[in-house]
Each structure stands twice: as structure tokens, then as C-alpha cells.
C-alpha positions in Angstrom: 0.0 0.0 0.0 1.2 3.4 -0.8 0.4 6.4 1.2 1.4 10.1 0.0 1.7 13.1 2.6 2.5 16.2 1.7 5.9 15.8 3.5 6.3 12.2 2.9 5.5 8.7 0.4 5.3 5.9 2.3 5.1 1.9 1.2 3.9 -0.4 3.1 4.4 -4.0 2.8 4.0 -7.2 4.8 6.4 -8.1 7.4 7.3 -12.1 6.4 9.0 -12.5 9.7 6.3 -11.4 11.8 2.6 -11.2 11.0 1.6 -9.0 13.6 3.6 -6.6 12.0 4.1 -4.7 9.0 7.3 -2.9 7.3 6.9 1.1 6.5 9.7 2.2 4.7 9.6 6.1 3.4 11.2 8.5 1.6 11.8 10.8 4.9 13.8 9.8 7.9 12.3 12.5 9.7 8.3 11.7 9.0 8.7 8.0 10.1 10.3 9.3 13.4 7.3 11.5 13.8 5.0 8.9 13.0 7.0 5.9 14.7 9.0 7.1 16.7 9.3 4.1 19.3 10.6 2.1 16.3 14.3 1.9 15.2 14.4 3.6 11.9 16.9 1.5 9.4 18.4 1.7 6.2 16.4 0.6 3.3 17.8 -0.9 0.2 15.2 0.9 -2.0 16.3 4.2 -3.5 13.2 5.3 -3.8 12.0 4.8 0.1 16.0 4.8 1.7 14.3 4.2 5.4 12.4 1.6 7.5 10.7 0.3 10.2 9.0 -2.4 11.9 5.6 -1.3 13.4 2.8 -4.0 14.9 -0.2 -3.2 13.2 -1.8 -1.1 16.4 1.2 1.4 15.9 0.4 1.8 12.4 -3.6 2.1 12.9 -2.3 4.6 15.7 -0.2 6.4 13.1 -2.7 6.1 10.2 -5.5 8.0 12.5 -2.2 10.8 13.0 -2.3 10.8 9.2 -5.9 11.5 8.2 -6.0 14.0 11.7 -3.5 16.3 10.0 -5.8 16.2 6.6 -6.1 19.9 5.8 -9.6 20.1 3.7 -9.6 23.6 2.4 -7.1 22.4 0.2 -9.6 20.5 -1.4 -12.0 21.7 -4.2 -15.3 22.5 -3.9 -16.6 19.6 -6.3 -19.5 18.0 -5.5 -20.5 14.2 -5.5 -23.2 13.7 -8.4 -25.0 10.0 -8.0 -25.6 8.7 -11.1 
């Protein structure tokens, strides 16, 4: 799963080791520390997200409630849903 901030992209994949846990790498050191910061943030080999970490999935529902919390809406336009 991908998730785009406006400070950070994040992947997140499937931990194999553990399956109470998932792997969030990134593209900012800084971001998963604010996010994560009880987990030890590693070295990726991925260019395009150089940092990791290891969050059970309660620390990532934790962080992915930060996330949508920090959503700022006037950015959005004023469309309007139309049911067809």
C-alpha cells in the first residue's frame, strides 16, 4: 500500500518474519520518526524509500488515524459528489 503526505511517500508492505507486523519504509527519515517514533528507523535498500521500520499493526492504525487527523480540507475543491 502506498500512502502520500505532503511531507512524505510511504510503502507499506508485509512483514514475512512477523505477521503482527508490517514494514513502513519512506522516503523521509524525519516523517517515520514522527509517526514511529518508538521504532528503530533503518536503512532501506530501495532508492526510492531509503528508510524503515517495523511497526505492529496497532502502531500503524495509531499512526494512520495521526495521518488523516493532519488532513487539511480547504485544500480540497469544492466539487461536489453527483449519484448517477
Amino acid at each position: 500500500m502506498l500512502i502520500q503526505t505532503s511531507k512524505a511517500n510511504f510503502l507499506i508492505e508485509k512483514n514475512l518474519g512477523k505477521s503482527d507486523c508490517v514494514k513502513i519504509k519512506a522516503d523521509s527519515k524525519e516523517e517515520l520518526q514522527r509517526f514511529f517514533g518508538s521504532s528503530n528507523v533503518q536503512f532501506s535498500i530501495e532508492q526510492q524509500f531509503p528508510f524503515q521500520v517495523l511497526a505492529c499493526k496497532q502502531e500503524f492504525a495509531n499512526a494512520l488515524i495521526l495521518m488523516v487527523k493532519e488532513i487539511e480540507y480547504s485544500d480540497f475543491g469544492q466539487e461536489t459528489y453527483v449519484n448517477s
